[in-house]
C-alpha positions in Angstrom: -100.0 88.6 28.5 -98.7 89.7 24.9 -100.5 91.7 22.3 -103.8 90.2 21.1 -103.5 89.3 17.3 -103.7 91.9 14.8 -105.6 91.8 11.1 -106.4 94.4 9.4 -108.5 94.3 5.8 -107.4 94.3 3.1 -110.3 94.7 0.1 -110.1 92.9 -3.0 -109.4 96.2 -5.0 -106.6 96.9 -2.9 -105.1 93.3 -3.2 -105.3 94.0 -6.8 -103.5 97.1 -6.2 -101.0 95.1 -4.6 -100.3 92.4 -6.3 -100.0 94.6 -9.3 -97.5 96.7 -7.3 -95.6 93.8 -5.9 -94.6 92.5 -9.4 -93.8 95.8 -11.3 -90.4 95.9 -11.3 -90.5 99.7 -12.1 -91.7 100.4 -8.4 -89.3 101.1 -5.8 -88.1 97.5 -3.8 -89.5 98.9 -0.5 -92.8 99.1 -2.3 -92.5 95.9 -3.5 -91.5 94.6 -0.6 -94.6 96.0 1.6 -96.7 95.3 -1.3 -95.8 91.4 -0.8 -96.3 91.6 3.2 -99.6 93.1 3.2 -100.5 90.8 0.7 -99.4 87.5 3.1 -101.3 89.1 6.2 -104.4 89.2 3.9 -103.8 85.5 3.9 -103.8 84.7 6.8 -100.4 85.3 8.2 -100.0 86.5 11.7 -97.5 89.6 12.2 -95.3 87.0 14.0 -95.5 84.6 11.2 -94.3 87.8 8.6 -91.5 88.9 11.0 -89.9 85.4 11.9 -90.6 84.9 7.8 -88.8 88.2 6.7 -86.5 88.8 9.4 -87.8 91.5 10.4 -88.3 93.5 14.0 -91.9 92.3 14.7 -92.8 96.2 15.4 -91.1 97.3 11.6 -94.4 94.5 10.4 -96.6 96.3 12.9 -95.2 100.0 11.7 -95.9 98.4 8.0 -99.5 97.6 8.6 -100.1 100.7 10.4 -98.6 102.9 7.4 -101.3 101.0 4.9 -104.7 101.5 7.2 -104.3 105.2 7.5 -102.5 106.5 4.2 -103.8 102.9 2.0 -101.7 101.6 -1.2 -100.7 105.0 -1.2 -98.7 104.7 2.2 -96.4 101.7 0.9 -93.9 104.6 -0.3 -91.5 106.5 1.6 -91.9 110.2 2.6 -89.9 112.9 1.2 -86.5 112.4 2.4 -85.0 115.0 4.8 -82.5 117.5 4.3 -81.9 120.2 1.1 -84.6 119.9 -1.7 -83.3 119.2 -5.0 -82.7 122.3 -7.2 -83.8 121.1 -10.2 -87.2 121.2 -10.9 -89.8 119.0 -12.8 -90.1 122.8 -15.1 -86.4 122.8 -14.8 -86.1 118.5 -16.1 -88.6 119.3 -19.2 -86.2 121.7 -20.1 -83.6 120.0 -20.0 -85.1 117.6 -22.2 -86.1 119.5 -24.1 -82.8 121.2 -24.6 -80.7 117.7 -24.5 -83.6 116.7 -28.0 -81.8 119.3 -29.7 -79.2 118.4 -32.5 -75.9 120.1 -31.0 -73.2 119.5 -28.7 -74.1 120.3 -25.1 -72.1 120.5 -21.9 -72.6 120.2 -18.5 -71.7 123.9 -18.0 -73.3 125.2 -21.2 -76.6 123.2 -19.6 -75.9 124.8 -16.4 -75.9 128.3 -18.2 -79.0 127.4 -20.2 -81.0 126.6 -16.5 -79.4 129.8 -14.5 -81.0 132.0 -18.0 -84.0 130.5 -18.1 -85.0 129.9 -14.6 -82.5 132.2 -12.6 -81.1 129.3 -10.6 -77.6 128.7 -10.1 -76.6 125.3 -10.5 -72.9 123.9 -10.4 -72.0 121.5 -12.9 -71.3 118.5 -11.1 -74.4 118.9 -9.3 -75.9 119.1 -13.3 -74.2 115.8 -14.1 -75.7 113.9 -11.5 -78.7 114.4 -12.0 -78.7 114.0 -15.3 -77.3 111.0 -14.4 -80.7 110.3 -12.1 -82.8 111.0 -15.2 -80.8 108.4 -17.2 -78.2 110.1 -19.5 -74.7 109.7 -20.3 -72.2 111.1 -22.0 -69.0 111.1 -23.7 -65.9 112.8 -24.3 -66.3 115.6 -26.6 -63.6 115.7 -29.3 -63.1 119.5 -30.8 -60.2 118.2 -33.2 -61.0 117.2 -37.0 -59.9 113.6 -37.6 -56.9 115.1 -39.8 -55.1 118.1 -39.7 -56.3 121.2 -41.8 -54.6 122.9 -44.2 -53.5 126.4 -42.3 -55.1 128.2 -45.1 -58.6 126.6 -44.5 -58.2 126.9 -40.9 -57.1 130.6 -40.4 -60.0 131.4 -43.1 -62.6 129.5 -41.0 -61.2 130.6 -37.6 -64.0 132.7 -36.4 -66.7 129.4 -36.7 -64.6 126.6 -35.4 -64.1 129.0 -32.1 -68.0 129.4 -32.4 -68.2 125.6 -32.4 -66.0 125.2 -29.3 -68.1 127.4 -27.4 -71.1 126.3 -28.7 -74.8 127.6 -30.2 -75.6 128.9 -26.5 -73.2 131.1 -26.1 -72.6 132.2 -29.9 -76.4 133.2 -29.9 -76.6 135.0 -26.6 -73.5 137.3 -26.9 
């Protein structure tokens, strides 16, 4: 004999919840996903019904349904994921923000510097660069060359500042 039916309820706020969920593309396609499944079972579709539909391992539905009646909308997400935690912080993001709002040139190993001062955290600077990357910047190739060549008399007089340029404010200021 096989497993008796199984619906669960689903209240009218929490449909809202998930219908609202289910078409925000901001939220995570897993989400969305779940979102539209529990939204089908409210209507009347067996778990059968949702795995034949979604080609899905009847038990994944069942796993699915289980997730929502013990932890609710807020169960549609995924855990943390396992392994390392990421070393930058949400304190350690703002300030880099904050820093990246600033109106001068900035590296990722003169960002990398900034963090390991401010917060005492060593952080490499390809490991800077992707998340960075994660938050949703990009960058370009920094040119340290004028667009035509300076007169040597110029340049040897303004030596001392273009070097402080290469290096940047960061480093200029905290020597």
């Amino acid at each position: 004999m096989g497993r008796p039916a199984r619906q669960i309820e689903i209240s009218e706020a929490a449909d809202q919840q998930l219908h609202a969920l289910e078409f925000n593309v901001h939220v995570h396609p897993k989400v969305r996903f779940r979102a539209t499944l529990l939204r089908l079972h409210r209507a009347g579709w067996t778990v059968a019904q949702l795995a034949q539909h979604f080609e899905r391992n009847p038990q994944a539905v069942h796993n699915d349904l289980t997730r929502f009646e013990q932890h609710g909308v807020a169960g549609l997400a995924d855990g943390q994921a396992p392994g390392k935690p990421l070393l930058v912080t949400p304190q350690m993001e703002q300030f880099l923000r904050e820093k990246l709002r600033e109106d001068r040139f900035w590296t990722a190993a003169l960002l990398c510097q900034a963090v390991a001062e401010q917060f005492h955290v060593r952080v490499s600077p390809r490991t800077m660069t992707q998340h960075l990357h994660r938050l949703g910047y990009t960058w370009k190739r920094a040119r340290y060359s004028p667009a035509k060549t300076l007169e040597p008399a110029v340049q040897h007089e303004h030596a001392a500042s273009i070097e402080t340029l290469k290096r940047g404010h960061w480093t200029a200021n905290s020597a």
